[in-house]
N, C-alpha and C positions, 0 to 999 in steps of 0.2 A: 454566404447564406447557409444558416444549418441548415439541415433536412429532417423531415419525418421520421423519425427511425419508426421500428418495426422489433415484433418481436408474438411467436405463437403461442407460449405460455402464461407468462406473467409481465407486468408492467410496474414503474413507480416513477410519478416526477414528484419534485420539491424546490423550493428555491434554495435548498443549503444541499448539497452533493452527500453529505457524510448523512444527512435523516433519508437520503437515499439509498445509498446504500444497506444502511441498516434495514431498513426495509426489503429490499431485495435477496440481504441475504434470510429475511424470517420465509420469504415467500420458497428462494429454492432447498429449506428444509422442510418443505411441506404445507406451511402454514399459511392460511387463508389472508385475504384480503386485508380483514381487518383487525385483524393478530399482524400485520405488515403495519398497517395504520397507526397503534399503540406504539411499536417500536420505531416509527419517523415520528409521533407526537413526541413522546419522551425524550428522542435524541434531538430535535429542531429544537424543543427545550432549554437547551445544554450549549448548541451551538449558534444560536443566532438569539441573545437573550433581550437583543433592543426591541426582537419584535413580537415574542412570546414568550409564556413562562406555566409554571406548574401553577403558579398564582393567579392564571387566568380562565376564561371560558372557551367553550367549545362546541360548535356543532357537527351533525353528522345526517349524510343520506345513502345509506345503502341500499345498492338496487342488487339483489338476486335472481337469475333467469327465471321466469316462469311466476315471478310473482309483486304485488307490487311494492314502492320501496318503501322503506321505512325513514325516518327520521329521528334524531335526537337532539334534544333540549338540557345540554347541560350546560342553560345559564342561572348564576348564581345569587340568590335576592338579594336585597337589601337586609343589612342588619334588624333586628328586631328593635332596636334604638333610636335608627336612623327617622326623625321625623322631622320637620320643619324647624318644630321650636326645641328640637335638644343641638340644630345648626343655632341658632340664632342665641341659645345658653352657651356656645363656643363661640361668640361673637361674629359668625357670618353673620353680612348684611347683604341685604340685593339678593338675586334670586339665582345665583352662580354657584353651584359647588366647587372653591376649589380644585383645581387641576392636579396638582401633585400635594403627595404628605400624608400624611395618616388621616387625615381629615377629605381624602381624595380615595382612600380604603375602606369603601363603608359597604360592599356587598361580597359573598361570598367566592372563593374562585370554583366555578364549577369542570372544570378541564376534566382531572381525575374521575369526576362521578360518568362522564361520559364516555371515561375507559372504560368504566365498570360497566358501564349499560350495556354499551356496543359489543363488548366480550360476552355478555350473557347470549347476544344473538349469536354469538361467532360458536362458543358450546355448542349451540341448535344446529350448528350447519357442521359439527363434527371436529371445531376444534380444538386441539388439546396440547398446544404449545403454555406452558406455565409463564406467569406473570415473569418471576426471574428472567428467564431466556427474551422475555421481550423488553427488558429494562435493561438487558446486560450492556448494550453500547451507549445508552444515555449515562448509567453509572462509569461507564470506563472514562470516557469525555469530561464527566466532571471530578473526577478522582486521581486522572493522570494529564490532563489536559487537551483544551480545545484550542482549536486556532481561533486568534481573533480576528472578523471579515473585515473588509474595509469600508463595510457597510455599519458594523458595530461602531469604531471609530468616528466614522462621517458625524452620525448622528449623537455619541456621544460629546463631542464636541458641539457639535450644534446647540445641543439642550448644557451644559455643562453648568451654567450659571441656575440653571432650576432644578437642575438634577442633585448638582455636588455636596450641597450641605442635608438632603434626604436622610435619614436614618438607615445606616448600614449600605448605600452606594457605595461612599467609598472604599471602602472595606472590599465590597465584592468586585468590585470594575475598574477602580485604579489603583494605580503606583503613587502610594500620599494622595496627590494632587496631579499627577501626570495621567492623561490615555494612555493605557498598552497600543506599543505597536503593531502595524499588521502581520501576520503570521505569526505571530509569538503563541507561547501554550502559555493557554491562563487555566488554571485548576478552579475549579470551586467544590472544597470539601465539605464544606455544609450540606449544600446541595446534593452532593453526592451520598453523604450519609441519610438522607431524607431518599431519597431515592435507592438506596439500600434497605431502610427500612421498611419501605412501600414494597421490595421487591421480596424480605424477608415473611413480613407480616401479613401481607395484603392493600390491595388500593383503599380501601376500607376505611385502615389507621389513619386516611388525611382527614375525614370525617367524624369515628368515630373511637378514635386511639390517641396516642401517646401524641401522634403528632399532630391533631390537630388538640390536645391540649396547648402545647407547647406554642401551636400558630396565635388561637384566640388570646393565652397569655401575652403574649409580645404586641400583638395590636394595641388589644385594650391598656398597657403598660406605658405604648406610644400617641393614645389618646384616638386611635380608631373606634367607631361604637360598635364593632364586631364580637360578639363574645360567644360561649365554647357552645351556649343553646342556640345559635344560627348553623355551625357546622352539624352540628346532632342532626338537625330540620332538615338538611340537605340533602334531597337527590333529582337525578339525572331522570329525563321524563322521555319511552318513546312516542311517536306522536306521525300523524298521519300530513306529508308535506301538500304545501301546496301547488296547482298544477292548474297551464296553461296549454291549448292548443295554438299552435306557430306550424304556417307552411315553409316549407324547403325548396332547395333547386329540384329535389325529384321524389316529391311527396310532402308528406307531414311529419311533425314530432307532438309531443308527449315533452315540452317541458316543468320540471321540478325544484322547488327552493322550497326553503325553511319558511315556519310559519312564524306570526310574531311572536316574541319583539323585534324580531330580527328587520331586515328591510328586505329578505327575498321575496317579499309582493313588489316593490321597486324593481326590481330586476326583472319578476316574470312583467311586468307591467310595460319594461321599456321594450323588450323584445316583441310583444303582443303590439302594442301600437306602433311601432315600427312596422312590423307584416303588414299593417292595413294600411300603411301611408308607401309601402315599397310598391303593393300590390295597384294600389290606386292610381300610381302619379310614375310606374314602369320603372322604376330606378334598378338598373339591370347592372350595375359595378361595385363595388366598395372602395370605391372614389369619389375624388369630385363634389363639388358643392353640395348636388341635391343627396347624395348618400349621409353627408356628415350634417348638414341640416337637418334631415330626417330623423336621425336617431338621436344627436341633439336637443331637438323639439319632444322629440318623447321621451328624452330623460328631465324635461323640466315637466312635462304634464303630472309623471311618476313619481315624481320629488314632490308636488305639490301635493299628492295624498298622502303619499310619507311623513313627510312636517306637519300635516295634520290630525294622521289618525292610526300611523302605528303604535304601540306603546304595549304593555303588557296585556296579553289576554284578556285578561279579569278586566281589566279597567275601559280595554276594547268595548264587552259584552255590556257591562254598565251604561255606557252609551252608548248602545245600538247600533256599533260599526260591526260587522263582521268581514275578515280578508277577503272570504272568496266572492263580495258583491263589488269589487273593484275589477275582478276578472272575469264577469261575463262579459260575453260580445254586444251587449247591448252599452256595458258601462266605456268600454275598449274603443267601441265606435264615438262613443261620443266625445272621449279625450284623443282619437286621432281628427273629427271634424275641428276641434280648436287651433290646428295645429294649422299655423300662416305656413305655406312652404315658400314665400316670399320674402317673409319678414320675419328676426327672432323675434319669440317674447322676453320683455324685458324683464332681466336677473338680476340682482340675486333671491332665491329664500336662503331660509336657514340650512346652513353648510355642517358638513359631518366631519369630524376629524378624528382617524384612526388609524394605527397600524397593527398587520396580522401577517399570518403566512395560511396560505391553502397548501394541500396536498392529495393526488389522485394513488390508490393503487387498485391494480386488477390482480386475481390470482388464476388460474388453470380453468376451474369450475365455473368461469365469467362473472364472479361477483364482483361488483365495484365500489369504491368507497369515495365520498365526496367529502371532504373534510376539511375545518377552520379552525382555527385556533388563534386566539387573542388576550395582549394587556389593555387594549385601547391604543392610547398614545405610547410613543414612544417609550420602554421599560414603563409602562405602567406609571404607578402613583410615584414610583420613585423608592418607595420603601422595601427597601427589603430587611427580613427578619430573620436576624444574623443567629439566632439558635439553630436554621433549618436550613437558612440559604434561599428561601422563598419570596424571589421578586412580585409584588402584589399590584394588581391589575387597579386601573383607576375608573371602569367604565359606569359605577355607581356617580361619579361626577357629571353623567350625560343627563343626567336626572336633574330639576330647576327647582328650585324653591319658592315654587308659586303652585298653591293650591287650585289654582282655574286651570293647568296646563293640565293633558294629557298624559304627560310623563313628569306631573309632581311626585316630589320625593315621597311617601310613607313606609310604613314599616314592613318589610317580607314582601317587598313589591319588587318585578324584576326592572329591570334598566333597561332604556332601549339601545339595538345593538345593530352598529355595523354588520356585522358576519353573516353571510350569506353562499353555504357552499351549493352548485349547482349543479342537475342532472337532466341528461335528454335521454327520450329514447324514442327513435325513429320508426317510423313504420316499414321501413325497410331490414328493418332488423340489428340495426346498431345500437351502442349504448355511447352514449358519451358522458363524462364526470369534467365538470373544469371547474376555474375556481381564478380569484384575484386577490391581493391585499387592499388596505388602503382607504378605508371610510367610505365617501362620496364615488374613488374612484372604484370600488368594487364591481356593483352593478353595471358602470360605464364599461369596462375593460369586457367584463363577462358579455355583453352586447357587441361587442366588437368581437369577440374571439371568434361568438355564436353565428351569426350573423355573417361573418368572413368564409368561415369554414361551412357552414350548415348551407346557407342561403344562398352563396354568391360563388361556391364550390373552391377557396382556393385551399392549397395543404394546410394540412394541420400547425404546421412550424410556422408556416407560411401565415397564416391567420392570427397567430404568437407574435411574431416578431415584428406583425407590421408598427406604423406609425401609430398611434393610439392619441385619444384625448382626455383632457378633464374638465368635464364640466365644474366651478367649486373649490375647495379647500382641500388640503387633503397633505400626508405628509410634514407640516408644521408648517404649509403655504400658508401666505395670509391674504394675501389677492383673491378674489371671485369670481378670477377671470373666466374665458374658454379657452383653456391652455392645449397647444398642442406642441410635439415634438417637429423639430424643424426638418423631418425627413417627408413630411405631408406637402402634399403639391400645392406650388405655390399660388396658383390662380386661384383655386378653391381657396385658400384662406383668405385670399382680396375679396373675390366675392362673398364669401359669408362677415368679410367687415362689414361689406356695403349692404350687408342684410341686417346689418344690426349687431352683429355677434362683437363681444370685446376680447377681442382674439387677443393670446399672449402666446411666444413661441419660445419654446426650452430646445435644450438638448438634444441631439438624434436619437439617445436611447436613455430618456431621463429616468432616473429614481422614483420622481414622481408620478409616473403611470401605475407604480407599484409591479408586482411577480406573480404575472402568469403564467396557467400550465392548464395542460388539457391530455387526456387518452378517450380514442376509443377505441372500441370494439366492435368490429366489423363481423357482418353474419356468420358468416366463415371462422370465427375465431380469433381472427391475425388483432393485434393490438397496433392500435397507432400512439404515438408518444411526440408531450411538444412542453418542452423546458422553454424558460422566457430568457431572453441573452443580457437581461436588467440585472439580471437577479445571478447569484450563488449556485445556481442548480443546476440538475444534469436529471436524463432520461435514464431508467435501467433499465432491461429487459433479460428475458430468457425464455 
């Protein structure tokens, strides 16, 4: 069983070891939080690219003592092209964007502008580590090589037959027609020169330089409706998160997620109804039937305003929804009296499919960074753009081709989004940052880590590593079952059959719960740290 590690100055988890490190060594030459955050986005970039890329989006919530957190929105619209009927002049029919291909790359990747943003607040708090120094280990990784995980493999073999004839996959990810083996160093000098040039020039030139000439050229060349006035339009928004009150084992929190499009009102949502059904019906373990029913049952109430009413801001306000009337106590109470704790309700809605990576760091001064990064599915659209080496995110596909949906396609609209990185902060004087992969299982994992650790007191590690579920799709599943890992007790999963629930049972530490991680910050200072043992990652401290 790992343990908690510990550590009085700085902290960083990650699911890939090497975006940990880099991060930890920006932190012990001084460098803040989120000067550490830049250089684990940039090097996870490099090393784990089936599940993020410089071609994708990004959020962010940094919390600084003494005041409150902030948030950033750097998710990237739709093309100015992209509308119903210039799909349906490319002969899509039916109301599906394509999944992969240029025709699956229709919104901008906002990743980078979220560098830029979040650095503007990191200047504010004094910091002055140069872009170079924090792109120096993603550039070494792609210029002299990375190792390939067995994670990268898995899954490109998986997708192989959607992936392989992509524009410029094989080029950057295989041998001809062969997967690289595991641990091999695979170079990617495109990449690396794009990432030279960012570190030369500024973050800037992905937007408004050479290189995003060079990106919009090759889309539009490859029949994506991306062109160079989308990236010009482009930037990174901060923005005030949204927040729920949640009791604890020995008090209250202050928890925080992203606003939309993202789904962290799902998440604060599931947490929130849980409290009132934990609190209601005494469910004193994170065991056992009534625990896993409970927070189950409040991940289908969650999902069900999700599927109905997150989507872009703008298109929110249009219709008259606004996030934070799903999180009053009066809304909260009345999606936990729905809730049979006898009986499931019956599932499916509509299932989310995505993969990401979160990352926590802490620095000295207790500032924390909450952070996501995503292609969507697995490598994105598929496409990458063999001038720069720029794998391109697919999550403009989440978008449907039908004008009555909430999340119809139009022009410079954003897409709605998996990514949801999360923050608590306790009344006892803690901070905690955590975070999951995984679309549907995002929310769920964050509920469980929360919930484990916060509510029912056990470690931090402890709270990581347990047995986890998925309510949904997720990972390239196509079942809608309620999947859990077979290290969950067995009685409980009989009894929530006979509750209705259509249990499916995986792995003891499957892939498909996705990579969790969490730190916190205890009054005192002392950092706690908790890597997921699914995943690539490791804890650093100093």
């Amino acid at each position: 069983m790992r343990q908690t590690l510990t550590s009085p100055r700085g902290m960083v988890t990650a699911p890939h070891h090497l975006a940990t490190s880099a991060a930890a060594s920006v932190l012990r030459e001084g460098g803040n939080a989120i000067e550490a955050m830049v250089a684990a986005a940039s090097t996870i970039a490099v090393v784990y690219p089936h599940m993020n890329s410089i071609g994708g989006d990004g959020f962010w919530i940094i919390s600084e003592p003494g005041k409150e957190p902030v948030a950033i929105d750097a998710c990237g619209r739709a093309a100015g092209l992209a509308s119903i009927d210039w799909y349906r002049s490319q002969g899509v029919t039916g109301t599906v964007i394509p999944g992969r291909g240029p025709l699956a790359a229709n919104n901008v990747a906002g990743a980078i502008s979220g560098w830029q943003e979040a650095l503007v607040h990191s200047t504010r708090m004094g910091g002055k580590l140069p872009v170079s120094r924090l792109l120096a280990d993603a550039i070494h990784y792609a210029k002299n090589g990375a190792p390939v995980t067995q994670s990268q493999v898995n899954f490109t073999l998986k997708f192989l037959s959607e992936l392989g004839n992509q524009p410029g996959f094989a080029t950057q990810f295989l041998n001809g027609t062969a997967i690289p083996e595991v641990n091999t160093l695979r170079t990617y000098s495109a990449l690396g020169n794009t990432l030279q040039a960012l570190s030369d020039k500024g973050l800037d030139d992905f937007y408004r330089g050479d290189i995003a000439v060079s990106n919009a050229t090759q889309l539009e060349r490859l029949g994506s409706p991306l062109r160079l006035a989308d990236f010009h339009a482009h930037r990174a928004q901060s923005v005030k998160p949204l927040s729920v009150r949640v009791t604890t084992s020995n008090g209250g929190a202050t928890l925080y997620n992203m606003t939309p499009p993202t789904q962290g009102l799902a998440s604060l949502m599931i947490l929130a109804i849980f409290d009132k059904l934990r609190i209601r019906h005494n469910i004193h373990e994170a065991e056992g039937f009534e625990y896993l029913h409970a927070i189950v049952e409040a991940t289908k109430q969650a999902f069900k305003v999700r599927n109905r009413h997150v989507a872009d801001p703008a298109t929110m306000s249009e219709r008259g929804v606004s996030p934070e009337q799903f999180l009053t106590d009066a809304f909260i109470d009345q999606c936990a009296n729905a809730v049979d704790m006898k009986r499931a309700l019956p599932w499916p809605e509509k299932t989310i499919h995505g993969d990401t990576i979160w990352m926590g760091t802490a620095d000295s001064a207790g500032r924390m960074v909450s952070y996501i990064q995503s292609v969507y599915w697995e490598f994105g659209s598929g496409v990458v753009l063999s001038d720069t080496g720029v794998g391109w995110q697919n999550r403009g596909s989440s978008f449907l081709l039908d004008p009555t949906s909430h999340i119809a396609l139009a022009p410079n609209k954003k897409p709605f989004h998996t990514l949801n990185p999360a923050l608590a902060r306790f009344d006892d004087g803690r901070t905690m940052v955590y975070g999951n992969m995984g679309g549907d299982g995002q929310p769920q994992s964050q509920s469980a880590v929360f919930s484990r650790y916060a509510m029912f007191g056990q470690t931090l590690q402890a709270a990581v590593s347990a047995p986890r579920w998925l309510l949904g799709k997720t990972w390239g599943q196509e079942s809608t079952t309620l999947k859990f890992e077979n290290r969950t007790d067995q009685k409980a999963l009989q009894a929530l059959r006979d509750a209705g629930h259509d249990v499916e049972v995986l792995e003891d530490y499957s892939d498909t719960m996705g990579h969790a991680g969490a730190i916190v910050r205890e009054a005192n200072g002392l950092y706690l740290g908790a890597a997921d043992p699914r995943s690539d990652g490791v804890i650093a401290g100093f």
